[in-house]
C-alpha positions in Angstrom: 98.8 7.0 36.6 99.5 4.3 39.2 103.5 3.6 38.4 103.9 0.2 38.9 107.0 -1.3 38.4 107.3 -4.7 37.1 109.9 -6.8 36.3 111.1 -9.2 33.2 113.4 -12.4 33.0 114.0 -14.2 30.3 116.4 -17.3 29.8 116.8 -18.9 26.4 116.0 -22.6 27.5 114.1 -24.3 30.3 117.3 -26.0 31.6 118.8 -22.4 31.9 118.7 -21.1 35.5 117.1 -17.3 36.3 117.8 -17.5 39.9 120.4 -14.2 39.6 117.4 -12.4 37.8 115.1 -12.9 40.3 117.2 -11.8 43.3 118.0 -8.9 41.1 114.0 -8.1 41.0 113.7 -8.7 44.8 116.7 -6.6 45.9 115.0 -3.7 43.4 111.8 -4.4 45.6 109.6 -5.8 43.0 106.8 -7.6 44.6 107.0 -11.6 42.6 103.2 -10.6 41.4 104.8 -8.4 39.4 107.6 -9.9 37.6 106.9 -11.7 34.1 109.3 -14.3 32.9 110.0 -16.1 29.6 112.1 -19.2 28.9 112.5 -18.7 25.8 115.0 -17.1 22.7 115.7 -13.6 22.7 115.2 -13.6 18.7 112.0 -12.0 18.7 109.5 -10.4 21.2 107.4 -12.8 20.4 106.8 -14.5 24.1 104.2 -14.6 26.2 105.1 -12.9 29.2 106.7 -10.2 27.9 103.3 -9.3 25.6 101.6 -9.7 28.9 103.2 -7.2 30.4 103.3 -4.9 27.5 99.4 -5.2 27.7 99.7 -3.9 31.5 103.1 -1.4 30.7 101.1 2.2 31.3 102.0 5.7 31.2 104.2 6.5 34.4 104.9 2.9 34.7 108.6 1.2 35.2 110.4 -1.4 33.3 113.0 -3.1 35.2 115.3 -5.9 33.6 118.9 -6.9 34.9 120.5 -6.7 31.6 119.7 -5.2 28.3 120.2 -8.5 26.2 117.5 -10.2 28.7 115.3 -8.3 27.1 116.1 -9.0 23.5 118.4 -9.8 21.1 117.4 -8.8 17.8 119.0 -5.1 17.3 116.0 -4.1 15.1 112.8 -5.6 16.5 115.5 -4.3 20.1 115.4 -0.5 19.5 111.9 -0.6 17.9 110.6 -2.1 21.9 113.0 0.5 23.2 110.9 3.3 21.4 107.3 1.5 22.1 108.3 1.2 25.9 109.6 5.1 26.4 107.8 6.9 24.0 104.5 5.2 23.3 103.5 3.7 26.2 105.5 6.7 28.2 106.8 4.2 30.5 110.3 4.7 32.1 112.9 1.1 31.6 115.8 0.6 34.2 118.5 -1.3 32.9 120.2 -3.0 36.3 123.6 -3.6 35.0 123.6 -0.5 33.3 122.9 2.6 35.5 123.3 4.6 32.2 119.9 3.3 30.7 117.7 4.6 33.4 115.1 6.8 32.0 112.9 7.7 35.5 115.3 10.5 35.0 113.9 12.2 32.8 116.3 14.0 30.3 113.9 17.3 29.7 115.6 19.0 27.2 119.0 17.1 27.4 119.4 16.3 24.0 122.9 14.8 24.7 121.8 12.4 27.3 119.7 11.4 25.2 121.8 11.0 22.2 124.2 8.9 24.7 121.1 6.7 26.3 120.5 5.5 22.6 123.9 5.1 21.3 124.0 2.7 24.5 121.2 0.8 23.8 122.0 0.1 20.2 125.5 -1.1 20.9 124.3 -3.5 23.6 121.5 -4.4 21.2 124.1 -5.1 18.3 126.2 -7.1 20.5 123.7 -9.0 22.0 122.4 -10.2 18.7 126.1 -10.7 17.2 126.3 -13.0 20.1 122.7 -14.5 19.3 124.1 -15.2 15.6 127.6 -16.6 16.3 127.9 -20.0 15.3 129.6 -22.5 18.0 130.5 -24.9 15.2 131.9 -22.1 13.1 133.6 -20.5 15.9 135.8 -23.9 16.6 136.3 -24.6 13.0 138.1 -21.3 13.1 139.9 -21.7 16.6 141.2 -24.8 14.4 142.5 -23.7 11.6 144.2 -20.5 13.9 145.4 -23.3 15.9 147.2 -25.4 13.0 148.8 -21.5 11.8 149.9 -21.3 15.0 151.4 -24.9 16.3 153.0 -27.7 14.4 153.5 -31.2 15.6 157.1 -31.9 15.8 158.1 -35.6 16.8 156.2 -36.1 20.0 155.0 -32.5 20.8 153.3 -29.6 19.9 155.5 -26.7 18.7 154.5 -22.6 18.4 154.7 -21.7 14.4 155.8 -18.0 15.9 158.9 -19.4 17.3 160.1 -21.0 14.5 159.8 -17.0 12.8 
């Protein structure tokens, strides 16, 4: 076992910056050799760093990512990585923004930690892929219609529905 640490980043597009991801990997102390990064959707773990460095992830090893939703955001294919990352490759993962998923500290017999390490990990994961599936177009359409409930135009200027009640 040589526990290495390594780092992922992943942005969704090219035109998206990682700059707070990588000085989150060099205040950790992870050497830039070591960090693998995708600019690419969170849909699927289907990216070419991160099977890179699943190829390297051994035993003893540590996974360090600044935020759980950088990682993925598919709450399935999420928790399934989760399980191949800590249980079959017996690596540890360190979630940055989240000192709560940190498992170098191993849980021994803890069976409540680590009932509350996974509850946490599949609410981010659900979030993160709610957020993945909103719909920017839908979203306005309904700020819209909310907005005609809640304003009329009266004369020359908008006027709040709820004062009128």
């Amino acid at each position: 076992m040589n526990n290495n640490i390594y780092g992922y980043i992943r942005v969704s597009t090219i035109s998206q910056r990682d700059d707070r991801q990588w000085l989150a990997m060099e205040e950790f102390g992870i050497p830039k050799e070591c960090v693998f990064v995708d600019k690419q959707s969170g849909k699927d773990f289907d990216r070419p760093a991160y099977m890179e460095m699943m190829e390297r992830l051994n035993p003893g090893d540590t996974l360090v990512v600044k935020s759980l939703d950088r990682l993925g955001r598919n709450y399935d294919e999420m928790t399934r990585q989760m399980d191949i990352i800590t249980k079959e490759k017996e690596a540890a993962i360190v979630v940055i923004d989240l000192p709560l998923l940190d498992t170098r500290n191993k849980y021994g017999d803890d069976l409540t930690a680590k009932l509350i390490s996974n509850l946490v990990i599949q609410v981010f994961s659900y979030v993160a892929e709610t957020e993945r599936n909103m719909n920017p177009s839908a979203l306005w359409r309904d700020w819209r219609q909310h907005e005609q409930e809640v304003f009329s135009w009266e004369g020359s200027r908008w006027r709040s529905r709820l004062a009128m009640r």
